[in-house]
mmCIF entry with sequence, helices, sheets and N, C-alpha, C, O atoms, coordinates in Angstrom:
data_MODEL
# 
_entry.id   MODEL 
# 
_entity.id                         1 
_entity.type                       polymer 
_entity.pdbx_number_of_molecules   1 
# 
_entity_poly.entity_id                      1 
_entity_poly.type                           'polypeptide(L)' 
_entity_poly.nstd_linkage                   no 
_entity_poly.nstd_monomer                   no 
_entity_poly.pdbx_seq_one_letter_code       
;(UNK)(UNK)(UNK)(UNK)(UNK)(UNK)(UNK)(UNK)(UNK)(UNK)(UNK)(UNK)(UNK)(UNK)(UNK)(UNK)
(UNK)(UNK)(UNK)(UNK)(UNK)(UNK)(UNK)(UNK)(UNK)(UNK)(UNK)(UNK)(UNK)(UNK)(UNK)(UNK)
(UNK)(UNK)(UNK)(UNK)(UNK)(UNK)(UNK)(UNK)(UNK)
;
_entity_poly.pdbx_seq_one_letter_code_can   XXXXXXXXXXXXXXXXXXXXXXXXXXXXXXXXXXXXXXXXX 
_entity_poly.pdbx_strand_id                 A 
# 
loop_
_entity_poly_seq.entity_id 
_entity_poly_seq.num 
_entity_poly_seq.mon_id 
_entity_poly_seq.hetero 
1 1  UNK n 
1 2  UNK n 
1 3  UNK n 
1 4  UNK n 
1 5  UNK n 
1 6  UNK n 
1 7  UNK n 
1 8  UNK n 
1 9  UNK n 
1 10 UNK n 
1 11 UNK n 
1 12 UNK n 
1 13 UNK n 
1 14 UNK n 
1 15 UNK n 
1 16 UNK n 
1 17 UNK n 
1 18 UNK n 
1 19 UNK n 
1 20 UNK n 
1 21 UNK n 
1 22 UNK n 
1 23 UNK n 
1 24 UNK n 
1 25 UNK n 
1 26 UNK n 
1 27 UNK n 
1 28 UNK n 
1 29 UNK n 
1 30 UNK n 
1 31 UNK n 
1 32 UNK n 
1 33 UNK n 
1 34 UNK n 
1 35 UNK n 
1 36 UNK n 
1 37 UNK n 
1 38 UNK n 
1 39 UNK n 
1 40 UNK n 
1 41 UNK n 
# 
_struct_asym.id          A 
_struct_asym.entity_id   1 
# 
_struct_conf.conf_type_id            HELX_P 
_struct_conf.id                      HELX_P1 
_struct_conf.pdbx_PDB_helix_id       AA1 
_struct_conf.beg_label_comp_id       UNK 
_struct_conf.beg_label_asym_id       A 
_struct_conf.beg_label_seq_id        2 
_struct_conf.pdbx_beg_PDB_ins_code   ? 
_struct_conf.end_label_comp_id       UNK 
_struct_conf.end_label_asym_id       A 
_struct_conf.end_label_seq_id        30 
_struct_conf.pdbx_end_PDB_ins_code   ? 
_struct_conf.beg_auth_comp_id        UNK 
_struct_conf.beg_auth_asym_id        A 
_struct_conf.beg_auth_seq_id         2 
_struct_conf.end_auth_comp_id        UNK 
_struct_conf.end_auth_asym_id        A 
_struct_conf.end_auth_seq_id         30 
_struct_conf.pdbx_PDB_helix_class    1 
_struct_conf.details                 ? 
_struct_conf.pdbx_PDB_helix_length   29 
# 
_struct_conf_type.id          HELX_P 
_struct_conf_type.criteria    ? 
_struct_conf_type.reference   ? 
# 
loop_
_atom_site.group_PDB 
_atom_site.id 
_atom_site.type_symbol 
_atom_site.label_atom_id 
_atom_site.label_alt_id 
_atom_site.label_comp_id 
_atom_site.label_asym_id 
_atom_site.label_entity_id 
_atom_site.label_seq_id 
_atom_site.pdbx_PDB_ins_code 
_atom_site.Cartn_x 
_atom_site.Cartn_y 
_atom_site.Cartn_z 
_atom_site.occupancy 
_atom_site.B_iso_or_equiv 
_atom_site.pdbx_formal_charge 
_atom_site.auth_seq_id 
_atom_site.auth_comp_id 
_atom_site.auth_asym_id 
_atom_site.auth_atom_id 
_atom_site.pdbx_PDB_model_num 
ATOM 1   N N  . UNK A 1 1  ? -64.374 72.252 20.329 1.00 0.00 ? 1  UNK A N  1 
ATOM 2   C CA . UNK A 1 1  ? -63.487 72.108 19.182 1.00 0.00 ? 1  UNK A CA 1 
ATOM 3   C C  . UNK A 1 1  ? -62.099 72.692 19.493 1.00 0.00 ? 1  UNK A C  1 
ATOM 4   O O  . UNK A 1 1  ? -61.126 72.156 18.962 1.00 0.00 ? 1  UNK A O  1 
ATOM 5   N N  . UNK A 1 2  ? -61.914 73.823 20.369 1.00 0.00 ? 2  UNK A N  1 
ATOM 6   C CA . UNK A 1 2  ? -61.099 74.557 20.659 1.00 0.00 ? 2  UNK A CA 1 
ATOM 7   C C  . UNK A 1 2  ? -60.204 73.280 21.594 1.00 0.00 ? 2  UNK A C  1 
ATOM 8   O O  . UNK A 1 2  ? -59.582 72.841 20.627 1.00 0.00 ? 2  UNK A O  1 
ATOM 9   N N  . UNK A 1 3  ? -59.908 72.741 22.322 1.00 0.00 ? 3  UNK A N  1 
ATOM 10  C CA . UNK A 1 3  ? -59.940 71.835 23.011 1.00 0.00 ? 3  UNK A CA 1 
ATOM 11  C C  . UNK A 1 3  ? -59.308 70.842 22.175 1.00 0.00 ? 3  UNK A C  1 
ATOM 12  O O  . UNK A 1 3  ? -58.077 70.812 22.188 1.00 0.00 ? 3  UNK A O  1 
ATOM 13  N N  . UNK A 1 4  ? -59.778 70.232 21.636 1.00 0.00 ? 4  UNK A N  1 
ATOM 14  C CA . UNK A 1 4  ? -58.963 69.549 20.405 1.00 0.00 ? 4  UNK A CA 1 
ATOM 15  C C  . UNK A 1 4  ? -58.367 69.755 19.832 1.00 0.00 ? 4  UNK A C  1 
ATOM 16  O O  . UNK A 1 4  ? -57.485 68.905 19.714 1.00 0.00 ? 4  UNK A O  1 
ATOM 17  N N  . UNK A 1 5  ? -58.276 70.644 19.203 1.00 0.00 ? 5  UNK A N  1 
ATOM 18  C CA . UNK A 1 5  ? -57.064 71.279 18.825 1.00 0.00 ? 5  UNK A CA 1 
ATOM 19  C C  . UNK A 1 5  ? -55.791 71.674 19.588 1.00 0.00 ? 5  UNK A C  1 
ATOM 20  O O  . UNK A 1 5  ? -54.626 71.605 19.198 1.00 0.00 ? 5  UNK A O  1 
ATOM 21  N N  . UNK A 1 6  ? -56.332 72.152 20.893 1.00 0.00 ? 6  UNK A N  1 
ATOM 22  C CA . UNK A 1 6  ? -55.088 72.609 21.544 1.00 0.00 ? 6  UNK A CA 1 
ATOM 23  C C  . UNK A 1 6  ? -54.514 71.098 22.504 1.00 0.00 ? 6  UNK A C  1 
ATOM 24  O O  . UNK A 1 6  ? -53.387 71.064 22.999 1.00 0.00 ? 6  UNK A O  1 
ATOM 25  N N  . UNK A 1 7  ? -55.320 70.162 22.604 1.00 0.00 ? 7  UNK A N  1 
ATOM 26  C CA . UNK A 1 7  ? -54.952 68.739 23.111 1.00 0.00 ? 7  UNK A CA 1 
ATOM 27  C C  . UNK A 1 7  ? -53.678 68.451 21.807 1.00 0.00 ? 7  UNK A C  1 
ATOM 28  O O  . UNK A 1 7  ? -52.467 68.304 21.975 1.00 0.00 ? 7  UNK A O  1 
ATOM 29  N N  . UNK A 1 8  ? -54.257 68.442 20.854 1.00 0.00 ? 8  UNK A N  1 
ATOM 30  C CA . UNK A 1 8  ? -53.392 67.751 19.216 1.00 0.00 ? 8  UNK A CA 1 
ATOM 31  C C  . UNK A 1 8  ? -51.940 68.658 19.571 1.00 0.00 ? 8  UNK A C  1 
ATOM 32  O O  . UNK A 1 8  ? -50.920 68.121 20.001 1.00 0.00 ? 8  UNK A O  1 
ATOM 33  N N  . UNK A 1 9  ? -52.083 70.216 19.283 1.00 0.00 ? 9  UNK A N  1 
ATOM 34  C CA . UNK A 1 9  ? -51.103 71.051 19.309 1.00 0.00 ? 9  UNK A CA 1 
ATOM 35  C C  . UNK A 1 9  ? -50.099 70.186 20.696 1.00 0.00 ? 9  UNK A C  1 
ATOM 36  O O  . UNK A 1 9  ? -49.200 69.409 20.374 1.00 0.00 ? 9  UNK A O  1 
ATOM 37  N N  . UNK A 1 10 ? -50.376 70.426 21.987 1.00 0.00 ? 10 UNK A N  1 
ATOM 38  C CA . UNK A 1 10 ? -49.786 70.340 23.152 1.00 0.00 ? 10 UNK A CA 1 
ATOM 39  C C  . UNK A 1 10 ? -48.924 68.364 22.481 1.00 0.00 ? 10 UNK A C  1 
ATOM 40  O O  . UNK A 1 10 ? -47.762 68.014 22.275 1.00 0.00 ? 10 UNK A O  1 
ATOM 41  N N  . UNK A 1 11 ? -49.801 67.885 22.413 1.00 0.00 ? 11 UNK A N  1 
ATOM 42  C CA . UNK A 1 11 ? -48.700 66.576 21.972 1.00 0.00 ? 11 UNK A CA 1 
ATOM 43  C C  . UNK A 1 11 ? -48.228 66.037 20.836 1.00 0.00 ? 11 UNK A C  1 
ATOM 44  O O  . UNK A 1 11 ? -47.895 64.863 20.674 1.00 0.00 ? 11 UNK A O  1 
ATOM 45  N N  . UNK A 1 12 ? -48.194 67.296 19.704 1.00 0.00 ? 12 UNK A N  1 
ATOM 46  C CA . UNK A 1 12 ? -47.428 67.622 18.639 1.00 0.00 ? 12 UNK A CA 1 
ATOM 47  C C  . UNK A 1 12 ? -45.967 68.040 19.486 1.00 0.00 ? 12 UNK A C  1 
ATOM 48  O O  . UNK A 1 12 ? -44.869 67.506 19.328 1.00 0.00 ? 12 UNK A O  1 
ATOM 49  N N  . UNK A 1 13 ? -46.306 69.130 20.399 1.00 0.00 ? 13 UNK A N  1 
ATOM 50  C CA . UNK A 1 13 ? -45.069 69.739 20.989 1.00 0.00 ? 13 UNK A CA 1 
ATOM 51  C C  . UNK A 1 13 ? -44.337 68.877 21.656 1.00 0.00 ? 13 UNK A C  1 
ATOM 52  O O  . UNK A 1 13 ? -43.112 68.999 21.677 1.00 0.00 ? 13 UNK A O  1 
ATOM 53  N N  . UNK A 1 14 ? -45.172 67.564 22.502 1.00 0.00 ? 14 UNK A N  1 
ATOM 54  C CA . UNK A 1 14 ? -44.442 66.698 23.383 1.00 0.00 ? 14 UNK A CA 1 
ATOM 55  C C  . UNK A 1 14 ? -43.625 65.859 22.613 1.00 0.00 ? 14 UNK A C  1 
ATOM 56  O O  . UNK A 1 14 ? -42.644 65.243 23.032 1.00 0.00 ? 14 UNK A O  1 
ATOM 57  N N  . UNK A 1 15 ? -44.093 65.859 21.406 1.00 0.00 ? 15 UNK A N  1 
ATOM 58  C CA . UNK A 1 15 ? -43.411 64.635 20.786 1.00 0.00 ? 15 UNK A CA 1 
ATOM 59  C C  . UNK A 1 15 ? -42.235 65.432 20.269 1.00 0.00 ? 15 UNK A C  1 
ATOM 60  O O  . UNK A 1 15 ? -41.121 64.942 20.457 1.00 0.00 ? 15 UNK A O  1 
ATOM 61  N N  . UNK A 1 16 ? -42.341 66.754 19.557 1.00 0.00 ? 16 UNK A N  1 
ATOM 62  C CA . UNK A 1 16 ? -40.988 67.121 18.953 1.00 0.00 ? 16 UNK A CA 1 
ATOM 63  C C  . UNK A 1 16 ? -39.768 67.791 20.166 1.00 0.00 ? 16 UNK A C  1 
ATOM 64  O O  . UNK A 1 16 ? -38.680 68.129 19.699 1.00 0.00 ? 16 UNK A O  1 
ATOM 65  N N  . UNK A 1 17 ? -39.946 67.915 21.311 1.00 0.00 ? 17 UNK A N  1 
ATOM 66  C CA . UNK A 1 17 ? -39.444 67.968 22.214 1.00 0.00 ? 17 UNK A CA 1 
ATOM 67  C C  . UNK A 1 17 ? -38.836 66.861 22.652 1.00 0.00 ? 17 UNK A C  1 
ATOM 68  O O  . UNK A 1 17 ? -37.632 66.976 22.881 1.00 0.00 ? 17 UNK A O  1 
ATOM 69  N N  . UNK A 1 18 ? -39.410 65.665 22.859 1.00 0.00 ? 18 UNK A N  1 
ATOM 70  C CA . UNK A 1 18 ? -38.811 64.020 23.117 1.00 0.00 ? 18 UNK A CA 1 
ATOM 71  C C  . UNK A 1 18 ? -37.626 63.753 21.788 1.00 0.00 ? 18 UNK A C  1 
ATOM 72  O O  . UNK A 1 18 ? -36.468 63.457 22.082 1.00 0.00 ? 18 UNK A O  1 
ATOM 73  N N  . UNK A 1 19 ? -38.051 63.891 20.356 1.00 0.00 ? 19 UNK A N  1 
ATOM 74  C CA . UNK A 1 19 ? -37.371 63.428 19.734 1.00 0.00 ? 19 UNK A CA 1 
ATOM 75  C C  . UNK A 1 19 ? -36.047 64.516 19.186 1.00 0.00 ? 19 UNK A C  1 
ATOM 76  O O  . UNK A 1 19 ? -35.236 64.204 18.314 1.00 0.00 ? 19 UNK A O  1 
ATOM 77  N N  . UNK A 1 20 ? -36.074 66.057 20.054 1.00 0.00 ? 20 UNK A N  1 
ATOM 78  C CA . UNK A 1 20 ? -34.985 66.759 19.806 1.00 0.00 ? 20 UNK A CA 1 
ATOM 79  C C  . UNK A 1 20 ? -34.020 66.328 21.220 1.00 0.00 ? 20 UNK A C  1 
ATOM 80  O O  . UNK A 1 20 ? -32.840 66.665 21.317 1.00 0.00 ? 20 UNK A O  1 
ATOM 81  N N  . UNK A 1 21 ? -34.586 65.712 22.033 1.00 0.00 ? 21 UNK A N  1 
ATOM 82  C CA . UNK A 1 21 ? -34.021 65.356 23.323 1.00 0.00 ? 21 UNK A CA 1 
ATOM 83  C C  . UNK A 1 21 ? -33.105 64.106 22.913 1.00 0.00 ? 21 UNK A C  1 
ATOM 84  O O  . UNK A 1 21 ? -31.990 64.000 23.425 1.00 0.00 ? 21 UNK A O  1 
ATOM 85  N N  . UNK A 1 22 ? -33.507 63.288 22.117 1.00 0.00 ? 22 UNK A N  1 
ATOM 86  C CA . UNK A 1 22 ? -33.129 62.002 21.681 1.00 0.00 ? 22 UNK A CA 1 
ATOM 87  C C  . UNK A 1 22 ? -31.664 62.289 21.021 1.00 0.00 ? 22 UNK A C  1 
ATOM 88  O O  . UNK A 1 22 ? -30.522 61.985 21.364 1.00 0.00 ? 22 UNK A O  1 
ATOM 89  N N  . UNK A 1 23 ? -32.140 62.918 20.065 1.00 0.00 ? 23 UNK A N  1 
ATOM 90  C CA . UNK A 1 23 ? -31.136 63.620 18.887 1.00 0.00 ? 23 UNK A CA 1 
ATOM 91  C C  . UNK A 1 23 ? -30.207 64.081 19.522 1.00 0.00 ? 23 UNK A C  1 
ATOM 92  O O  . UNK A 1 23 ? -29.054 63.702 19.319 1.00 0.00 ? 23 UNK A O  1 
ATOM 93  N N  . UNK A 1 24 ? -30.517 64.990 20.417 1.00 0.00 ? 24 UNK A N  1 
ATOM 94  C CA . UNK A 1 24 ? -29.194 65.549 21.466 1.00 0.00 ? 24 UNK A CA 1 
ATOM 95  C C  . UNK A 1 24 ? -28.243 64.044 22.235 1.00 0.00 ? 24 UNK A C  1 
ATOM 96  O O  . UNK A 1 24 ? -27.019 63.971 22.341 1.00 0.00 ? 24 UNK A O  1 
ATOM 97  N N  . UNK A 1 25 ? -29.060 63.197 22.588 1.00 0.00 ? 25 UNK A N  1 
ATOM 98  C CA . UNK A 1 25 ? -28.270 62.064 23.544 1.00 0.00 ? 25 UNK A CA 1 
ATOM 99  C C  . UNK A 1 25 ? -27.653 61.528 22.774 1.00 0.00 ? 25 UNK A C  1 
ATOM 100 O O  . UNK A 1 25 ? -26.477 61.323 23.076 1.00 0.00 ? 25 UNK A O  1 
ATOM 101 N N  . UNK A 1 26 ? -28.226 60.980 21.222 1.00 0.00 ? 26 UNK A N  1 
ATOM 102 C CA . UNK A 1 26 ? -27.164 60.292 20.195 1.00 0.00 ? 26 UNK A CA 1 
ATOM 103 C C  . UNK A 1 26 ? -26.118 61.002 19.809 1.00 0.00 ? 26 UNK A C  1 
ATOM 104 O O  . UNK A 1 26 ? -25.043 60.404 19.747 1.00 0.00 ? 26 UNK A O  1 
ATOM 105 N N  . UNK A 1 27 ? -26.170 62.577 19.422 1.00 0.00 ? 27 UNK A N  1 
ATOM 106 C CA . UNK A 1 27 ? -25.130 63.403 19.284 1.00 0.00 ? 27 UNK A CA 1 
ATOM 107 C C  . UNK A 1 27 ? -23.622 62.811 20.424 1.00 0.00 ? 27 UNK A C  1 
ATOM 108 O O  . UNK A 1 27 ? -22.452 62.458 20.272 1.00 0.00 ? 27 UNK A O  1 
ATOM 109 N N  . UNK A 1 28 ? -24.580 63.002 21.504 1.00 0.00 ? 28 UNK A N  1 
ATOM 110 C CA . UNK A 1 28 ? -23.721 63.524 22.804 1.00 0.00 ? 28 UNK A CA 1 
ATOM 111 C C  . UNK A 1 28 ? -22.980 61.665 23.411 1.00 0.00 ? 28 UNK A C  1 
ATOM 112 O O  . UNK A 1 28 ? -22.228 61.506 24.373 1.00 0.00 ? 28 UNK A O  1 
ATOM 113 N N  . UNK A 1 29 ? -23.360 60.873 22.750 1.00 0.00 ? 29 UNK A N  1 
ATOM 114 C CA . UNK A 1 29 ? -22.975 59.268 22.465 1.00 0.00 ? 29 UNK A CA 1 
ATOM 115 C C  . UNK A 1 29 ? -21.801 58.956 21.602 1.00 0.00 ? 29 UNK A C  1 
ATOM 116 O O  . UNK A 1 29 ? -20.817 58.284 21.914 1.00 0.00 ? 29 UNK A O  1 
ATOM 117 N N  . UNK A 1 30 ? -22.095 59.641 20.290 1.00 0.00 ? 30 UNK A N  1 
ATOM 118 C CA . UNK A 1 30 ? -20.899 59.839 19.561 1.00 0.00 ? 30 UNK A CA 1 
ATOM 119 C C  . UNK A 1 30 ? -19.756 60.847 20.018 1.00 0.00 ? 30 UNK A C  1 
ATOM 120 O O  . UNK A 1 30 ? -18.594 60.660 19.659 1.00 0.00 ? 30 UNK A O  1 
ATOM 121 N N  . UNK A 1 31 ? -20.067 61.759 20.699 1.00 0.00 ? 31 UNK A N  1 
ATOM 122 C CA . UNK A 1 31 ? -19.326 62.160 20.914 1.00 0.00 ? 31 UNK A CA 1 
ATOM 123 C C  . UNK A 1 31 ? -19.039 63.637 20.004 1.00 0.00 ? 31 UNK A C  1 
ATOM 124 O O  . UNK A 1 31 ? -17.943 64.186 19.890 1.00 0.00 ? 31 UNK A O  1 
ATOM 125 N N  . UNK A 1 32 ? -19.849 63.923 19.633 1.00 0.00 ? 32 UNK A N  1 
ATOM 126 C CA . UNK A 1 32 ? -19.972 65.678 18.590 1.00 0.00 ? 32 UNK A CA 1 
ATOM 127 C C  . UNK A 1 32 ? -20.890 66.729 19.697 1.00 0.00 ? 32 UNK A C  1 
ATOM 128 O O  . UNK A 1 32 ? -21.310 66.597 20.847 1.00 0.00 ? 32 UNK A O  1 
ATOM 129 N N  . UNK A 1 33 ? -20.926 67.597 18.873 1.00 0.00 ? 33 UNK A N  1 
ATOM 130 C CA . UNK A 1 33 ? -20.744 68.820 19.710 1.00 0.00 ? 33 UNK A CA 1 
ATOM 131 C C  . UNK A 1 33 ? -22.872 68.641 19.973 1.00 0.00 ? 33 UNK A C  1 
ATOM 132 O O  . UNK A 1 33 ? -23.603 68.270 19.054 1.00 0.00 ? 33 UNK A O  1 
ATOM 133 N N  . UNK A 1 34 ? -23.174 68.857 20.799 1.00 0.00 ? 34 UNK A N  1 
ATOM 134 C CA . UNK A 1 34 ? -24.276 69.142 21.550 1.00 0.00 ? 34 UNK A CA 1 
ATOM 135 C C  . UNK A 1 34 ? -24.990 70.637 21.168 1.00 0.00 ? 34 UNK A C  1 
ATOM 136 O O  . UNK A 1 34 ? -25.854 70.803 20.307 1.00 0.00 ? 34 UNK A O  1 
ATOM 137 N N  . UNK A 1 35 ? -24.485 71.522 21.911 1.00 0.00 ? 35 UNK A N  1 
ATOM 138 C CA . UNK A 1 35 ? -25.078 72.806 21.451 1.00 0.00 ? 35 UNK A CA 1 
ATOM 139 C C  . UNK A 1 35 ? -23.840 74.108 22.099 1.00 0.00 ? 35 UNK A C  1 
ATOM 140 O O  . UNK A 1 35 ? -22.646 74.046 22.394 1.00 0.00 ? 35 UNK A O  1 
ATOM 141 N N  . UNK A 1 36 ? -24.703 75.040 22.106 1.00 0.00 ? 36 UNK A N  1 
ATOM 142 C CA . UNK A 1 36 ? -23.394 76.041 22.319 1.00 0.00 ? 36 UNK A CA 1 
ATOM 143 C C  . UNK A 1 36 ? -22.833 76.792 20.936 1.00 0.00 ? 36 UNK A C  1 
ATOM 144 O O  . UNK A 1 36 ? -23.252 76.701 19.782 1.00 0.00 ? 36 UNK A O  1 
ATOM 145 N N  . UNK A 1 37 ? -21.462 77.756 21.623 1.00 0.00 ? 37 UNK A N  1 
ATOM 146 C CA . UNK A 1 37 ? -21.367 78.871 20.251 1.00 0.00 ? 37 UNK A CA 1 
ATOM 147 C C  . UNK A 1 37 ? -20.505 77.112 19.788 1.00 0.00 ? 37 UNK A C  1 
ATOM 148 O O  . UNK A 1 37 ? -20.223 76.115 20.452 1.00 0.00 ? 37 UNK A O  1 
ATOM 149 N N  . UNK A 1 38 ? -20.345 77.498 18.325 1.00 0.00 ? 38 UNK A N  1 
ATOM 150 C CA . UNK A 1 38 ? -18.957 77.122 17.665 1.00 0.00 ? 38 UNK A CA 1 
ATOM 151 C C  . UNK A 1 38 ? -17.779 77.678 18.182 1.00 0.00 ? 38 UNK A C  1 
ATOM 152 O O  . UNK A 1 38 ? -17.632 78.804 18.656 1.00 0.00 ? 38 UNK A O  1 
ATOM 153 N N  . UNK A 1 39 ? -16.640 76.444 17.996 1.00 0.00 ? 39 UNK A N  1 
ATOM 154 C CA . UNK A 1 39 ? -15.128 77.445 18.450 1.00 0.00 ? 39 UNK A CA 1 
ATOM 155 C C  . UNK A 1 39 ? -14.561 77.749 17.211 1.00 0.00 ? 39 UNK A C  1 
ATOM 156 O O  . UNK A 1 39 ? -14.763 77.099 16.186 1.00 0.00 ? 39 UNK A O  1 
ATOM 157 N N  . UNK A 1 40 ? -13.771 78.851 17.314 1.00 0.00 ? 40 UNK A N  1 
ATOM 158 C CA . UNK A 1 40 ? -13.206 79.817 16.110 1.00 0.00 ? 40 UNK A CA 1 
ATOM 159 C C  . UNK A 1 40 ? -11.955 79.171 15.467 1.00 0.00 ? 40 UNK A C  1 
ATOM 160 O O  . UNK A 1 40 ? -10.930 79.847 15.389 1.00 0.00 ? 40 UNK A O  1 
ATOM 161 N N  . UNK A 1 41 ? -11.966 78.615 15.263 1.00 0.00 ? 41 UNK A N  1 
ATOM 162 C CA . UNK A 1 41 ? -10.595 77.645 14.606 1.00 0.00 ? 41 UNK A CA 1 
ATOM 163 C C  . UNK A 1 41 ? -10.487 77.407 12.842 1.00 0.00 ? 41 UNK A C  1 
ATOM 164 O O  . UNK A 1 41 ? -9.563  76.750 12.363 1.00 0.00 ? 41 UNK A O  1 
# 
């Protein structure tokens, strides 16, 4: 049972990892800020 669960968990993680990866490339397409501090302006 233990096993299943941690199979589910592990490609819960793969998937929200792929689709914060995504999010970053469309950001970084348009052309807005990616990650990093803010600049002080």
């Amino acid at each position: 049972m233990t096993n299943i669960v941690a199979a589910a968990s592990e490609f819960e993680i793969e998937l929200t990892r792929e689709r914060l990866s995504d999010a970053r490339a469309a950001l970084k397409r348009q052309g807005k800020r990616v990650a990093g501090r803010v600049p002080f302006c």
